[in-house]
C-alpha positions, 0 to 999 in steps of 0.5 A: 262158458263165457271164459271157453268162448273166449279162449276160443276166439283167441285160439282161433284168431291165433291160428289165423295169424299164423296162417297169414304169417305162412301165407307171407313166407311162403311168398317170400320163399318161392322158388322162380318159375321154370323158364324154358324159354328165352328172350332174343332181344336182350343179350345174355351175359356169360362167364366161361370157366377161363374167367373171360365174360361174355355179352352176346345175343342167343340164337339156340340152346340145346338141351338134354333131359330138358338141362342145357348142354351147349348154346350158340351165342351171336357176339356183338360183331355178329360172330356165331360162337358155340359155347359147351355147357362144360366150358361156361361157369355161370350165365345170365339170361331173359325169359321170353315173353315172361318177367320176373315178379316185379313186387316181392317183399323188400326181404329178398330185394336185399341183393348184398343179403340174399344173393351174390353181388355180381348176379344183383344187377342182373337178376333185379333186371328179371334175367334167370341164373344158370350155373354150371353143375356134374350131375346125374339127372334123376340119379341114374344117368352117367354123370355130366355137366350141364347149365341148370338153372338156379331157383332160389338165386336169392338165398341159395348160399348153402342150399341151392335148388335148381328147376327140373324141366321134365318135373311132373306138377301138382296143382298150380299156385301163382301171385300177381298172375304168375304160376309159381314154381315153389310147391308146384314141381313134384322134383328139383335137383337139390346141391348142399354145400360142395355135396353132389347136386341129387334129385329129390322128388316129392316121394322121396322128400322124408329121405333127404330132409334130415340130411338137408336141414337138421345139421342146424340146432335152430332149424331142428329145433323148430320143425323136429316135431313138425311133419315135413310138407314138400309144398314147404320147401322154399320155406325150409330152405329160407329158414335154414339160409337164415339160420345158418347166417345168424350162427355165422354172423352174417345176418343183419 
């Protein structure tokens, strides 16, 4: 009886130290927030596709199906320039009346690590990164290219996930006050590698897992027996980005 009752306590002392364990990834591993806003007081930072940068302030975006398809820039010499979301490479802008989490685990405070190191100054300064994408929005429409935004800069080398403005939500979540995107959007435009960028919904999750993930021995090996939850996705997509740097040697 006493040999039970311990085993017992130690299962469950395990299991909560796994859960605590999960509880720190999942932090770790949130997606960014959804920002549909924009600051009018910090200027956004610009690539265009010729390689010209650009440092301008926004006077409007607009946006179809919620992605952005032009923007109207103010230059520093007060110069009203619209810019097509087909001309633009990549762009750095603020949120409005929002900051990013100023304390996140120090895991993904390694800019050289997680994220590429001309967007670390700017995204350590809480601005939002958008990069230029074809896509078909929710898989159906003609195919077109927009601005969408990037929801997990910071480990996004083989898998970048960006927001889904229109997403319907699940319950919401948050850390220091701030809801989280990562487990709360029922949908998010998903690109593997030089593949087409798709939508995948929390619906059809099961139908994209394998094609997503399981071309890493590693990664298979650790969930192959598991069921996929959609409120884990940050997670697979961190792990897989970890896995996948291990068995390049990129890793530390």
């Amino acid at each position: 009886m006493k040999f039970k009752l311990v085993t017992l306590l130690l299962l469950t002392v395990s299991v909560c130290f796994a859960q605590e364990d999960l509880k720190e990834r999942e932090k770790q591993a949130a997606f960014d927030p959804a920002y549909s806003s924009y600051s009018r007081k910090k200027p956004a930072y610009v690539t265009l596709k010729d390689g010209t940068k650009m440092e301008a302030d926004i006077k409007d975006v607009d946006r179809k199906k919620g992605q952005i398809n032009e923007i109207k820039f103010i230059s520093k010499e007060g110069k009203k320039i619209r810019v097509k979301a087909e001309e633009i490479t990549d762009l750095y802008m603020a949120p409005s009346g929002l900051e990013k989490l100023s304390q996140q685990s120090n895991f993904l405070n390694d800019a050289t690590k997680w994220g590429k190191s001309d967007a670390s100054k700017y995204l350590s300064k809480g601005y939002t990164m958008y990069t230029n994408e074809m896509v078909s929005l929710k898989n159906k429409k003609k195919e077109a290219e927009f601005l969408m935004q990037v929801v997990n800069p910071k480990f996004s080398q083989h898998i970048q996930v960006f927001s889904d403005p229109w997403a319907k939500q699940t319950a919401s979540i948050g850390v220091g006050g701030m809801k989280l995107a990562g487990g709360i959007a029922k949908s998010y435009y998903v690109k593997k590698g030089d593949e087409k960028v798709v939508w995948v919904t929390k619906k059809d999750f099961d139908e994209y897992f394998v094609s997503l993930f399981m071309d890493n021995d590693k990664f298979k090996a650790k969930y192959a027996d598991k069921k996929f939850k959609w409120s884990l996705f940050g997670v697979y997509v961190l792990d897989y980005t970890e896995f996948m740097m291990e068995d390049s040697g990129m890793s530390k």
